[in-house]
C-alpha positions, 0 to 999 in steps of 0.5 A: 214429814210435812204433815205434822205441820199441818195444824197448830195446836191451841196449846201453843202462844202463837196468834191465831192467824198461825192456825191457818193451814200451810200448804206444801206447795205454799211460797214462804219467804222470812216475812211470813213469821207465822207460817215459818213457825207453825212448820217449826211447831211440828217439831216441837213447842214454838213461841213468836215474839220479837228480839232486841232490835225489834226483829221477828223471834222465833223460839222453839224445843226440840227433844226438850232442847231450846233453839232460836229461829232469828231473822236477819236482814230485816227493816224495821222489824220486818221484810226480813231476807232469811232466818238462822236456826241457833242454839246453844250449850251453856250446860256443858263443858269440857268440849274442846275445838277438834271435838266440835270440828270432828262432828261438823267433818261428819255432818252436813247443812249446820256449823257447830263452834265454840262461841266467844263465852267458851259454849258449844253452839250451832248455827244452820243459815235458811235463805229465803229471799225469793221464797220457797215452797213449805214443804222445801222450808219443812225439810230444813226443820227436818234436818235442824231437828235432827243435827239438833238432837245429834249435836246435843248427844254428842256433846253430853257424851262428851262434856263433863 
């Protein structure tokens, strides 16, 4: 689905370097922010900003449900080793831990748990550390939007 990354859309709150294209065959790694999210962008509205540590942030809605792209193993808010996709339910509940570990039984690349509030969350770990080519990066957004979208009817099935 590379190309509905292609081009960002004006609409958008990214810099005006993210407009640039980003080619398939493109080596990204977790310093290339802007890149990584205008290939987030075509799953959805994206926004760049930075976290409280002063690392790169990437926030998004797929499907109308919010994710986080954060970096880690980053110095001094950059060169940055790899991201994790996040995202988190506090709008539903009732969801116990064998309900959580049946959908990760069934699915594979993201882990779905109950965090230390009590709220369904999943996490799906990117390494990019020596780079990989765009559209590689693509298909990662790719599954993360789809396991996304599953998680969240899943869970609302689910929860009360």
């Amino acid at each position: 689905m590379f190309s509905r990354t292609v081009l960002l859309s004006a609409a958008f709150a990214l810099p005006a370097a993210c407009t640039n294209m980003v080619t398939p065959n493109e080596i990204l790694d977790a310093t290339d922010v802007e890149k990584i999210a205008a290939i987030a962008n075509g799953y959805g509205s994206t926004m760049v900003s930075t976290d409280n540590f002063g690392d790169p942030l990437i926030e998004g809605r797929i499907e109308g449900i919010y994710y986080a792209v954060l970096f880690f193993g980053c110095e001094n808010g950059g060169d940055c080793q790899g991201i994790e996709m996040f995202a988190r339910w506090e709008d539903v509940d009732g969801i116990t831990l064998k309900q959580i570990n049946t959908w990760n039984h069934d699915m594979r690349f993201a882990k779905a748990y109950i965090d230390t509030d009590g709220v369904p969350a999943v996490e799906m770990d990117v390494n990019l550390l020596n780079g990989v080519r765009a559209s590689n990066l693509d298909i990662s957004f790719d599954y993360w939007s789809i396991l996304l979208v599953s998680l969240d009817s899943y869970l609302r099935e689910r929860g009360s």
